[in-house]
PyMOL Python script that loads the backbone (N, CA, C, O; Angstrom):
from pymol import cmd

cmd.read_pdbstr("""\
ATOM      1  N   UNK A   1      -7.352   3.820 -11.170  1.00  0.00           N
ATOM      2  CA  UNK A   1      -6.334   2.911 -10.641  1.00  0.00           C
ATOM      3  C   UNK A   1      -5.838   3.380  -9.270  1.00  0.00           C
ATOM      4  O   UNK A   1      -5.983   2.657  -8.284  1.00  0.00           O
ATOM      5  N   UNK A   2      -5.291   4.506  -9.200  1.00  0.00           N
ATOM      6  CA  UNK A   2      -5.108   5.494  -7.874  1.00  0.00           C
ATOM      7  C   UNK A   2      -5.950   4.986  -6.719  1.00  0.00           C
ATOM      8  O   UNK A   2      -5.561   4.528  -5.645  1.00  0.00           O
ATOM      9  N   UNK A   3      -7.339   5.186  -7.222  1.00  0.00           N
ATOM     10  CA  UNK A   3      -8.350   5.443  -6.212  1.00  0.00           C
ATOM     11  C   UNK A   3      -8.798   4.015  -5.544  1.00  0.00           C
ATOM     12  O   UNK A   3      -9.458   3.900  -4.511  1.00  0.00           O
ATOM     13  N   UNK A   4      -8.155   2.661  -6.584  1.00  0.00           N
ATOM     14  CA  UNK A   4      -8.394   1.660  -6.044  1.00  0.00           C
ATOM     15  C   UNK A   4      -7.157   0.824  -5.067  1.00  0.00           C
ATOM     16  O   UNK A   4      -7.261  -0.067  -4.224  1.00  0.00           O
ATOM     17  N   UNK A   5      -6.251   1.392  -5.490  1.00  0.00           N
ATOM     18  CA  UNK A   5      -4.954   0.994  -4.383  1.00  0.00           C
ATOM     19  C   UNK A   5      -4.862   1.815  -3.485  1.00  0.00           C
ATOM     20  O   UNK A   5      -3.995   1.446  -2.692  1.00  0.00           O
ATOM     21  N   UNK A   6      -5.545   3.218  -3.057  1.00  0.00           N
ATOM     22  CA  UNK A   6      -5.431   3.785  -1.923  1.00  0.00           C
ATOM     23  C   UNK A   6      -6.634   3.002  -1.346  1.00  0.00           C
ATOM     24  O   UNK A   6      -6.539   3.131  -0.126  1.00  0.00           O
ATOM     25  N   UNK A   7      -7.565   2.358  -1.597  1.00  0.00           N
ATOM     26  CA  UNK A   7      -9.126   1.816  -0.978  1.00  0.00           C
ATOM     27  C   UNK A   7      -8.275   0.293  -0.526  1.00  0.00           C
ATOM     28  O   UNK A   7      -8.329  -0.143   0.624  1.00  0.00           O
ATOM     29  N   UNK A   8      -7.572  -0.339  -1.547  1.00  0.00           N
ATOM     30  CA  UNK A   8      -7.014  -1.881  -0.789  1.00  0.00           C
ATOM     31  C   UNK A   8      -5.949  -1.498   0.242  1.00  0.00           C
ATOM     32  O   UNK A   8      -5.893  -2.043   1.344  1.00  0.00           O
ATOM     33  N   UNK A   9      -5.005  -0.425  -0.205  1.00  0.00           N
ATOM     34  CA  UNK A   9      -4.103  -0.212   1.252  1.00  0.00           C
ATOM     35  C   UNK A   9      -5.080   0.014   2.404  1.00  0.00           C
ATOM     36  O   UNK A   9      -5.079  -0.677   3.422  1.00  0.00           O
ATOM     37  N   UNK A  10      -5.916   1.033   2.173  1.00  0.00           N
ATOM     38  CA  UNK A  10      -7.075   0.914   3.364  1.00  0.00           C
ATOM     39  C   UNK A  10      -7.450   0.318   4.394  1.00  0.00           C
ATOM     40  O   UNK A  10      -7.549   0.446   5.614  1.00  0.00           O
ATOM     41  N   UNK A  11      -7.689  -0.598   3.296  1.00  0.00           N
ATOM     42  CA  UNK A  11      -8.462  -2.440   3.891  1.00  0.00           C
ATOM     43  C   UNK A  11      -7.579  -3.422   4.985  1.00  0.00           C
ATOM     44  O   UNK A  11      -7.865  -4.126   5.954  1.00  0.00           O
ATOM     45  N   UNK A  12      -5.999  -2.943   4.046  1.00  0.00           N
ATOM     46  CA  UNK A  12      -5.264  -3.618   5.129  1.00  0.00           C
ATOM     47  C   UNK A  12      -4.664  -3.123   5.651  1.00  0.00           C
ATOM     48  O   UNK A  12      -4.291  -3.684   6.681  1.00  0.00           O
ATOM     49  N   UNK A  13      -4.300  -2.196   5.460  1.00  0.00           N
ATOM     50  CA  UNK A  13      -3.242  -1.090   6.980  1.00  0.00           C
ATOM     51  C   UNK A  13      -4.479  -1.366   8.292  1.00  0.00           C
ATOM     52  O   UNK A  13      -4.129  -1.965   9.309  1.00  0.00           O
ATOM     53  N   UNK A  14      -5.658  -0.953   8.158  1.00  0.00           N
ATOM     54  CA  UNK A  14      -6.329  -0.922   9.118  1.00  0.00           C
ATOM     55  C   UNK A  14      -7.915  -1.583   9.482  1.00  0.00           C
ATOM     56  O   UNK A  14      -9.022  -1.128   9.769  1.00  0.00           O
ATOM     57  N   UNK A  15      -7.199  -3.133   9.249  1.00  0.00           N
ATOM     58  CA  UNK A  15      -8.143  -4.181   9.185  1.00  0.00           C
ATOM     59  C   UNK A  15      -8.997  -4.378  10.630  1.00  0.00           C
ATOM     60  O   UNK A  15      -8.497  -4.321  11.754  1.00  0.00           O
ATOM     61  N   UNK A  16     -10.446  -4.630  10.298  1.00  0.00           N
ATOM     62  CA  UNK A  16     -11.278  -4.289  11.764  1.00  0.00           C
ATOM     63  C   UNK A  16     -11.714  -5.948  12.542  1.00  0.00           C
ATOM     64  O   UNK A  16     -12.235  -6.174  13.634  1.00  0.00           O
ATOM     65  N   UNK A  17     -11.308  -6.779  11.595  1.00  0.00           N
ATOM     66  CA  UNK A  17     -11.908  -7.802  11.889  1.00  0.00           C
ATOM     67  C   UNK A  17     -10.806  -9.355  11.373  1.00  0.00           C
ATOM     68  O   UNK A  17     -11.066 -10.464  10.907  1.00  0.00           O
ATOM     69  N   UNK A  18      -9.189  -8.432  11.892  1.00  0.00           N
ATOM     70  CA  UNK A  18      -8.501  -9.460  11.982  1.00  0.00           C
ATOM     71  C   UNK A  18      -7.701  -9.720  12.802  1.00  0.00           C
ATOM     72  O   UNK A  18      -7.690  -8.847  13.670  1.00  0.00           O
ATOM     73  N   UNK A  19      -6.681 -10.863  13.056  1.00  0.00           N
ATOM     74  CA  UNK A  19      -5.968 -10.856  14.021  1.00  0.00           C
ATOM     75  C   UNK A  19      -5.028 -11.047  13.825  1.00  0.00           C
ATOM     76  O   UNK A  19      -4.459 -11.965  14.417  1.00  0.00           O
ATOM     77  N   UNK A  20      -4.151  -9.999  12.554  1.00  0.00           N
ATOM     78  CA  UNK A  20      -3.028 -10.207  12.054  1.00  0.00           C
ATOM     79  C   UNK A  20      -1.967  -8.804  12.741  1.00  0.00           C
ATOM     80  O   UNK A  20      -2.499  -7.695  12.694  1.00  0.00           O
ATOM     81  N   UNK A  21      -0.760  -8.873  13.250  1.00  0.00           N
ATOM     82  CA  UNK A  21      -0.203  -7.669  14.176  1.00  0.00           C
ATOM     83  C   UNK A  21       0.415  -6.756  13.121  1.00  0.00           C
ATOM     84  O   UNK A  21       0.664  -7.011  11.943  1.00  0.00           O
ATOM     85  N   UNK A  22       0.564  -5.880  13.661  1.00  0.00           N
ATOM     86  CA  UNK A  22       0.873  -4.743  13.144  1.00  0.00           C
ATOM     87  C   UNK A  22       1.850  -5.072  12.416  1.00  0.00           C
ATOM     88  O   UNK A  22       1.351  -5.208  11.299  1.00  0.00           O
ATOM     89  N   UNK A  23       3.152  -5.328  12.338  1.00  0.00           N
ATOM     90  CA  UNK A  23       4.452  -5.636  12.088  1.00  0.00           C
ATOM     91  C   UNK A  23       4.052  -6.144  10.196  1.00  0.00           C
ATOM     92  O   UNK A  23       4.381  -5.604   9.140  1.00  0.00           O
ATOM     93  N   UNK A  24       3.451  -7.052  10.408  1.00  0.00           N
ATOM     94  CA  UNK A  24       2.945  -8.087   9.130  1.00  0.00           C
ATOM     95  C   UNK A  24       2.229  -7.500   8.047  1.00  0.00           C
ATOM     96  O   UNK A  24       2.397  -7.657   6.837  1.00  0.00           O
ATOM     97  N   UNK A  25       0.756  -6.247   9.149  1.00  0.00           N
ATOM     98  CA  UNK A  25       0.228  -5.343   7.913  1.00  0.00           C
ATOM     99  C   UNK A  25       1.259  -4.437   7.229  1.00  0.00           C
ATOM    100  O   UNK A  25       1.256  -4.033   6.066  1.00  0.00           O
ATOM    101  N   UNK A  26       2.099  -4.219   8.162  1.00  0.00           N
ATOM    102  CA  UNK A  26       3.181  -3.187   7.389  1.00  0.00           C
ATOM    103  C   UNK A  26       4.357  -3.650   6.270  1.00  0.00           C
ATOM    104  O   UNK A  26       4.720  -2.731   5.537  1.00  0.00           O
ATOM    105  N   UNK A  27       4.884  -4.726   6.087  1.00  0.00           N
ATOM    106  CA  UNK A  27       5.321  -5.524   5.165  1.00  0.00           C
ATOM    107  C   UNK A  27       4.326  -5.732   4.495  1.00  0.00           C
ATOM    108  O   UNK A  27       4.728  -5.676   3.332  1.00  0.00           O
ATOM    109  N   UNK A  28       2.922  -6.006   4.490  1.00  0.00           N
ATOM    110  CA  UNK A  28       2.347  -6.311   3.311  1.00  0.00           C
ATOM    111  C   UNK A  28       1.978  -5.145   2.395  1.00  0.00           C
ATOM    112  O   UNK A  28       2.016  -5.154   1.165  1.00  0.00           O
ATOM    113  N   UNK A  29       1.618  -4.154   3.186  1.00  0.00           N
ATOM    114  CA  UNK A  29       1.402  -2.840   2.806  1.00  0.00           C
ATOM    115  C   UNK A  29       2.712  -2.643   1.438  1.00  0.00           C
ATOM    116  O   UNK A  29       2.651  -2.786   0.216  1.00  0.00           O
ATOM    117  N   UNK A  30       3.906  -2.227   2.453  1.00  0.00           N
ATOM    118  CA  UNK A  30       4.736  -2.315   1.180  1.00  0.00           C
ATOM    119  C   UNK A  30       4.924  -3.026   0.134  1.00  0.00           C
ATOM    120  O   UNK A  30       5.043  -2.599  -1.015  1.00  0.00           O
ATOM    121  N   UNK A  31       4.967  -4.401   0.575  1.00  0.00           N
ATOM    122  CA  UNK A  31       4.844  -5.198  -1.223  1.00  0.00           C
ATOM    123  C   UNK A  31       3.991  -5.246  -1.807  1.00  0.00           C
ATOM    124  O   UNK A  31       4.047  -5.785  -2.912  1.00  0.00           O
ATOM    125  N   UNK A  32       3.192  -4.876  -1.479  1.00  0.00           N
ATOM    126  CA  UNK A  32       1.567  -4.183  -2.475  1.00  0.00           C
ATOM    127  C   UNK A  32       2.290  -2.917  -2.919  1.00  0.00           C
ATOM    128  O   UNK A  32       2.192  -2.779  -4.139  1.00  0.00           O
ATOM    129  N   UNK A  33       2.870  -2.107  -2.424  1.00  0.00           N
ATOM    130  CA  UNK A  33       2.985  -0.565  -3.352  1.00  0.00           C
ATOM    131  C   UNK A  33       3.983  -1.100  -4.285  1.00  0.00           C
ATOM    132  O   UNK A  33       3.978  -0.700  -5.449  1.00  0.00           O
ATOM    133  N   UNK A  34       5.080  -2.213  -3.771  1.00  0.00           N
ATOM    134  CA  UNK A  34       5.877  -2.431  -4.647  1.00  0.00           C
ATOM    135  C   UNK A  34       5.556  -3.097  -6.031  1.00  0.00           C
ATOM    136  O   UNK A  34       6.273  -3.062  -7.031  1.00  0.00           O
ATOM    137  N   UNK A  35       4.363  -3.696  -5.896  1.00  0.00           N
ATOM    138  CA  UNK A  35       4.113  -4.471  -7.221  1.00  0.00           C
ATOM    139  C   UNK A  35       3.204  -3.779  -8.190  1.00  0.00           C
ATOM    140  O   UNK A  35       3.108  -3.979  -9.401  1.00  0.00           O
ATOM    141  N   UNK A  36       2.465  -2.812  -7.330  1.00  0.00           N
ATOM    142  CA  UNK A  36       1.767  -1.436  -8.031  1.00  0.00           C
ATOM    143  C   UNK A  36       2.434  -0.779  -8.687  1.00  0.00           C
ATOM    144  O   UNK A  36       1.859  -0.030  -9.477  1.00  0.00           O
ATOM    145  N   UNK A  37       3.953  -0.778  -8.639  1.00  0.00           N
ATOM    146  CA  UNK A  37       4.741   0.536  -8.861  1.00  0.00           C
ATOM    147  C   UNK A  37       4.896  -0.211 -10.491  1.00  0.00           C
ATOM    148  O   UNK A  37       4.667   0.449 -11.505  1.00  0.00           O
ATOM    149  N   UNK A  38       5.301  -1.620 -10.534  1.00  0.00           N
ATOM    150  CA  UNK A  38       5.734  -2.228 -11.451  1.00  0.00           C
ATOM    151  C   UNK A  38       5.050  -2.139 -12.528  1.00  0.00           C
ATOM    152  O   UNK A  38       5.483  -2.097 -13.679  1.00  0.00           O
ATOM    153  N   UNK A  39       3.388  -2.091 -11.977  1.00  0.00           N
ATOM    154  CA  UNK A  39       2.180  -2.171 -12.885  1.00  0.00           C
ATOM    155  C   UNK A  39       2.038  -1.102 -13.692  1.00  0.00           C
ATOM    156  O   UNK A  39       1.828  -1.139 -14.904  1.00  0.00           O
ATOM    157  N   UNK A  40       2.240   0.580 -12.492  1.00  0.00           N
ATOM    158  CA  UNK A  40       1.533   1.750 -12.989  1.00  0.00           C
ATOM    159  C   UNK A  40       2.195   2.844 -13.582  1.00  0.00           C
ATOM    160  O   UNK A  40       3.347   2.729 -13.164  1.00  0.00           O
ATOM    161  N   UNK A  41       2.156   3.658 -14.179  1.00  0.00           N
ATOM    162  CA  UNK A  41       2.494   4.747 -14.353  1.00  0.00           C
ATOM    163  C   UNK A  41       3.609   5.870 -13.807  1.00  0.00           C
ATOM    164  O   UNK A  41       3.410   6.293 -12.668  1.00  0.00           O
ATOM    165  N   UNK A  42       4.680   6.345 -14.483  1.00  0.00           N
ATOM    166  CA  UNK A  42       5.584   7.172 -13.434  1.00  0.00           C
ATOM    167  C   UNK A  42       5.166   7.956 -12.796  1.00  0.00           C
ATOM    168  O   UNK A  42       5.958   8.383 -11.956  1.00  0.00           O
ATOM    169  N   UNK A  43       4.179   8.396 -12.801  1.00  0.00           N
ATOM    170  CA  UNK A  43       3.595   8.981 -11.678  1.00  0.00           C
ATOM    171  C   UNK A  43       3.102   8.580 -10.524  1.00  0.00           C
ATOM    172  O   UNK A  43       3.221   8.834  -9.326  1.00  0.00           O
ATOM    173  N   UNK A  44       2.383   7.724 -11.380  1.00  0.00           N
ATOM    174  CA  UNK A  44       2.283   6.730 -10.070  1.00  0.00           C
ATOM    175  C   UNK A  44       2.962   6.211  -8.755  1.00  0.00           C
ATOM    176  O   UNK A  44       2.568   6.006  -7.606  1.00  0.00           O
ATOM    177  N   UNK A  45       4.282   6.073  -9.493  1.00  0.00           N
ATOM    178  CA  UNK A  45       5.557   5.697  -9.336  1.00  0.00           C
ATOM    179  C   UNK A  45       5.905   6.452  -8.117  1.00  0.00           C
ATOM    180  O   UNK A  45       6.090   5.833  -7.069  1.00  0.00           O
ATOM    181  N   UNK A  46       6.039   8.121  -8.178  1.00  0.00           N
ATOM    182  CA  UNK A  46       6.436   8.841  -7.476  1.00  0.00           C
ATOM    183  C   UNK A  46       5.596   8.966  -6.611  1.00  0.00           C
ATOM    184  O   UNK A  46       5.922   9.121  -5.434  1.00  0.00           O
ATOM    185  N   UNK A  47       4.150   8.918  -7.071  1.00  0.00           N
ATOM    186  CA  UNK A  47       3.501   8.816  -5.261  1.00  0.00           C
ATOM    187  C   UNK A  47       3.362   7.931  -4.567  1.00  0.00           C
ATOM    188  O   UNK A  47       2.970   8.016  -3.403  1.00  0.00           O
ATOM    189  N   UNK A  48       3.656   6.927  -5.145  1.00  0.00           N
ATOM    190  CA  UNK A  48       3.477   5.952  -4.422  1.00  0.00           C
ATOM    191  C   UNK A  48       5.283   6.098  -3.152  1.00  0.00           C
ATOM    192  O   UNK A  48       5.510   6.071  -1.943  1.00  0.00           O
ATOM    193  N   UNK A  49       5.955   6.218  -4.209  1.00  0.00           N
ATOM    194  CA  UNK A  49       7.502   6.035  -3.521  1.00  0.00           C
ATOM    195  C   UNK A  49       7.380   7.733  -2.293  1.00  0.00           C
ATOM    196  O   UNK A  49       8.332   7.748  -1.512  1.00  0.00           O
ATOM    197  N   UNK A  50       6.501   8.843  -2.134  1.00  0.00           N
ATOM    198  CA  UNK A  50       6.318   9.077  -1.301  1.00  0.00           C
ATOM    199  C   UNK A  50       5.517   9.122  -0.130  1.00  0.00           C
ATOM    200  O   UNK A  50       5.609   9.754   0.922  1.00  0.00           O
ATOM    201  N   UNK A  51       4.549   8.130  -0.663  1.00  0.00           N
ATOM    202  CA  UNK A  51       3.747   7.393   0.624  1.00  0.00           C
ATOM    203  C   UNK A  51       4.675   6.350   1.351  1.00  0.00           C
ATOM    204  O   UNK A  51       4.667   6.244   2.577  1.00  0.00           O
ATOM    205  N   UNK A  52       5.357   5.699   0.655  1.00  0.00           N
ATOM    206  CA  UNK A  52       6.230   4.904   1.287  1.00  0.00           C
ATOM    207  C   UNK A  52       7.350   5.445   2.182  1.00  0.00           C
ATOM    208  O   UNK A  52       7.734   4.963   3.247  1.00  0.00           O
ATOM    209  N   UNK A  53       7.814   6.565   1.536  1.00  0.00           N
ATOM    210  CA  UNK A  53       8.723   7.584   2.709  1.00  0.00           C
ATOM    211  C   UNK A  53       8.093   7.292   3.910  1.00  0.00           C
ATOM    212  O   UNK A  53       8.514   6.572   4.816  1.00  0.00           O
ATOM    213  N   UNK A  54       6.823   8.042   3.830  1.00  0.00           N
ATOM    214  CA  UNK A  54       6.355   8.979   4.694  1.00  0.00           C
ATOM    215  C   UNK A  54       5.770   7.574   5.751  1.00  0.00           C
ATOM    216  O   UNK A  54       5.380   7.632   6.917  1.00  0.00           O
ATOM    217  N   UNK A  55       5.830   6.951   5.283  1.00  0.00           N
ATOM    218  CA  UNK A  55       5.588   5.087   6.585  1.00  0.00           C
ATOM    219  C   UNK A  55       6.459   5.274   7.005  1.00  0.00           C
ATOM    220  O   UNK A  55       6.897   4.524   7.878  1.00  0.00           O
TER     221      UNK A  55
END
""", "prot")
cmd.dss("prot")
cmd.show_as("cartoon", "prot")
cmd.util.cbc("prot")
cmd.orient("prot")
């Protein structure tokens, strides 16, 4: 599960073949960790809530 939400944040933090601005990947970014958090595990939980710090 980990290994597949760090591969979709991936995809869109640093999309090669779009023309969406920065501002927009970064709100989406977060409500993706936010709905992950809902899904996964407390652990999960906590890394995710310090990847989000660290944005």
């Amino acid at each position: 599960m980990e290994n597949e939400v760090l591969e979709y944040l991936l995809k869109n933090i640093a999309p090669e073949k779009t023309d969406i601005p920065t501002p927009t990947k970064t709100k989406t970014s977060m409500k993706i960790k936010e709905t992950n958090n809902d899904k996964s595990s407390n652990e999960t939980k906590l890394e995710s809530s310090s990847i989000t710090g660290e944005i």
